[in-house]
N, C-alpha and C positions, 0 to 999 in steps of 0.2 A: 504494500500500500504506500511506505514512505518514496519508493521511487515513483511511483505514479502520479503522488501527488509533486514529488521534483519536475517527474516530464512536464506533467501540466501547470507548474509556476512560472519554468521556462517557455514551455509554448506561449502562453498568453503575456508574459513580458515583452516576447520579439514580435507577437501581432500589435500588441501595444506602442512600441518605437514606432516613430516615425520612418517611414520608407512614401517612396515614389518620388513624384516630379515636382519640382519648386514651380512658383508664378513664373518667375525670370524663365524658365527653362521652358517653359509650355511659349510664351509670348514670344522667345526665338525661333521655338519650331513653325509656328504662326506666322512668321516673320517670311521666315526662309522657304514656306506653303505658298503666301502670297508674291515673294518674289520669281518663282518660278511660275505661278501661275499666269502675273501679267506678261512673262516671255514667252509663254507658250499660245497665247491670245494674241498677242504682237505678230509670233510669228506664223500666224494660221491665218491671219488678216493679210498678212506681206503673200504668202502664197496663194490666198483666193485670189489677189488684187494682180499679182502677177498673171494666174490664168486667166485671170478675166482681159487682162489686156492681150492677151498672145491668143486669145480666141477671137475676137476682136481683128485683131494684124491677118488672123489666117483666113477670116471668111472676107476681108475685104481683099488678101491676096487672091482670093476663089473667082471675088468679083471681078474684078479691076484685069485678070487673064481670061476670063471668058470661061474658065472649065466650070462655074456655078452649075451652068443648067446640062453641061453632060454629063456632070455628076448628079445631078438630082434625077436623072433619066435612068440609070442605070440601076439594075434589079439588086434588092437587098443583099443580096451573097458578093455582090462585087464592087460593093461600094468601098472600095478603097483607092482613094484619090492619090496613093504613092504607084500604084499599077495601072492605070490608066493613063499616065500624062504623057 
C-alpha cells in the first residue's frame, strides 16, 4: 500500500507542475502561421495573374494569325493547336 500511495503522490505532483506552451510561445507560432500564410496568398495571386495574362497573349496570338477559326473547326480529339500549325 505504502508504494502505491508513493506512485500516486508522484503521479499527481508531475500532472500538477506546470508543463506545455507559454503565451510568448503560442503568439510566435501564430506569428510564423501568419507569415507564411500571407506568402502563400501572394504567391497564388502572382500565378493566377500570370496565367491570366499568358492566356490572354495566346488567344490574341490565335487571333491576330488567323489559326482562331481552324482551330475552332477542328473535331475535339485534335484540337491541339501545336499539330496543326
Amino acid at each position: 500500500m505504502e508504494i502505491l500511495n508513493a506512485f500516486l503522490n508522484g503521479y499527481f505532483k508531475q500532472k500538477n507542475a506546470e508543463t506545455g506552451r507559454s503565451m510568448v510561445e503560442m503568439l510566435g507560432v501564430l506569428a510564423v502561421i501568419g507569415v507564411l500564410s500571407i506568402g502563400g496568398i501572394y504567391g497564388y495571386t502572382f500565378a493566377m495573374d500570370k496565367y491570366r495574362a499568358n492566356d490572354i497573349v495566346y488567344e490574341v496570338n490565335l487571333r491576330a494569325t488567323g489559326v482562331w477559326h481552324k482551330y475552332q473547326e477542328q473535331p475535339m480529339q485534335y484540337r491541339s493547336i501545336t499539330t496543326h500549325i
